[in-house]
N, C-alpha and C positions, 0 to 999 in steps of 0.2 A: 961497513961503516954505518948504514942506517940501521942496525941492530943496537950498533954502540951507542948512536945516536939518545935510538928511541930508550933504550937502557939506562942511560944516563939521565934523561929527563924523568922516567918512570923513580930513581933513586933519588933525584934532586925532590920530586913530589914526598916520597915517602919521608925522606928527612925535614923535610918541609912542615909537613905536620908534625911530625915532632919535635921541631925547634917552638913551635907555634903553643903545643899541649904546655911542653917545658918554660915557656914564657906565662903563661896563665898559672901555672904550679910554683914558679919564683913570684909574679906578683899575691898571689894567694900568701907564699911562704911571708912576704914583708910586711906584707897587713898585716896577719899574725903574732908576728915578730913586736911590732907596735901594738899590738894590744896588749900583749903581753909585759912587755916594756912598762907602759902607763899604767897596769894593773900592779906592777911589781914599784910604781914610785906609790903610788894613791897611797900607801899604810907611813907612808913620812909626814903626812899632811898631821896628823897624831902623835908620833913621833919624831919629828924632823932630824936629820941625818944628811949632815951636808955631803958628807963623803958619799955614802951610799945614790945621793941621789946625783952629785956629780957623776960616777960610774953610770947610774942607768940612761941619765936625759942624754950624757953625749953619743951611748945606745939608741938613743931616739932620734939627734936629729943626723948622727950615720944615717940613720934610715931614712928621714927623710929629705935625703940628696939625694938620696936613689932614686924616689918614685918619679920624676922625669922621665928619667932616661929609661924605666922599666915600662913607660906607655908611650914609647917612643915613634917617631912615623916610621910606616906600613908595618906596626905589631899589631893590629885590631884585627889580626885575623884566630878564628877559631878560640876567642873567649867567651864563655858567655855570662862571664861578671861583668865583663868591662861593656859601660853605654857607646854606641858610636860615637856620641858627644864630644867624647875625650878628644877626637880627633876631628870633630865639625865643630869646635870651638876650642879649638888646642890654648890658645889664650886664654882664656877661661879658667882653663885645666891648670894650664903656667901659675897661674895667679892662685890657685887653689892650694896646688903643691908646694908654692912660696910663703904662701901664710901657713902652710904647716912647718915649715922648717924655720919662720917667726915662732911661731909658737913652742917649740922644742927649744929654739933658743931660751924665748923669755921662761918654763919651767925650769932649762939647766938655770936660771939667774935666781930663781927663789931663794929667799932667805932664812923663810921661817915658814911651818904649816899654813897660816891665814895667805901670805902671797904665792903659793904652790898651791893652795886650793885653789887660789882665783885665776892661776895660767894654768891647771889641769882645766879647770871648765871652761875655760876658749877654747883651749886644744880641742876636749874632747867635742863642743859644741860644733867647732869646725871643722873636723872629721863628718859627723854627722852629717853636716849642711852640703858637704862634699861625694859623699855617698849619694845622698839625694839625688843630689845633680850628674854624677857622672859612672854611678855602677848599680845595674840593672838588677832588680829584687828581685830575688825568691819567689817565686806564688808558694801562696800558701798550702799546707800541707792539710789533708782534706781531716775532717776529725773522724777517731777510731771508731 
C-alpha cells in the first residue's frame, strides 16, 4: 500500500508539472492569438470592413473572457512570463483583464477607420500598461 501510495504521489507530481508547463503554453497561445487578432483588424483602419472586422473583434474579446480564468488561483506555478503580481494583486489583474474585454468591446463597436484607430490604440496602450505591470520581461539578449 505505501508503494501505491508513494506511486501515486510521485505521478500526481509528474502530471503536475505538466498541467503547470500546459498552462503557461495556453496562456502564451492567447496572447498570441490576440496579437494576431489586432494585427489582422489594424489594415480596416484604411480600409474599413464592417463585416470583416465584426468577425475578427468578436475573435478578440472570446479571448478576452478567457484571460481570467487562464491566471486563475494556485496557477502561478512554474511560469516564467507571468509576475507573481497577477496573484499578490489579483484585483488589479481583474481590473486590467476587464478593461481589456472593454476594450475589445468598444473596437467590435467602431464604425469607420478614424473610430477603430482610436479604440485599437487604448486596446493596444492597455495591453502594454498591462504587460508592465503584470508579466515578467525578457532580459535582454546579449549582442552578437
Amino acid at each position: 500500500m505505501k508503494k501505491f501510495a508513494a506511486a501515486a504521489t510521485a505521478m500526481l507530481m509528474v502530471l503536475g508539472g505538466t498541467a503547470f508547463a500546459q498552462t503557461h503554453a495556453d496562456r502564451e497561445a492567447l496572447m498570441k492569438a490576440n496579437g494576431q487578432i489586432v494585427g489582422s483588424i489594424r489594415p480596416l483602419v484604411g480600409a474599413f470592413d464592417a463585416a470583416v472586422l465584426k468577425t475578427q473583434s468578436q475573435a478578440l474579446v472570446d479571448n478576452a473572457t478567457k484571460i481570467k480564468a487562464a491566471f486563475g488561483p494556485n496557477s502561478d506555478k512554474n511560469d516564467p512570463a507571468a509576475s507573481p503580481t497577477i496573484w499578490t494583486d489579483a484585483a488589479g489583474f481583474a481590473a486590467a483583464a476587464d478593461k481589456f474585454i472593454a476594450d475589445s468591446h468598444a473596437v467590435m463597436a467602431a464604425t469607420d477607420g478614424p473610430s477603430l484607430q482610436a479604440a485599437l490604440t487604448t486596446l493596444q496602450g492597455n495591453c502594454g500598461g498591462c504587460h508592465k505591470q503584470f508579466r515578467v520581461q525578457a532580459a535582454p539578449r546579449p549582442a552578437p
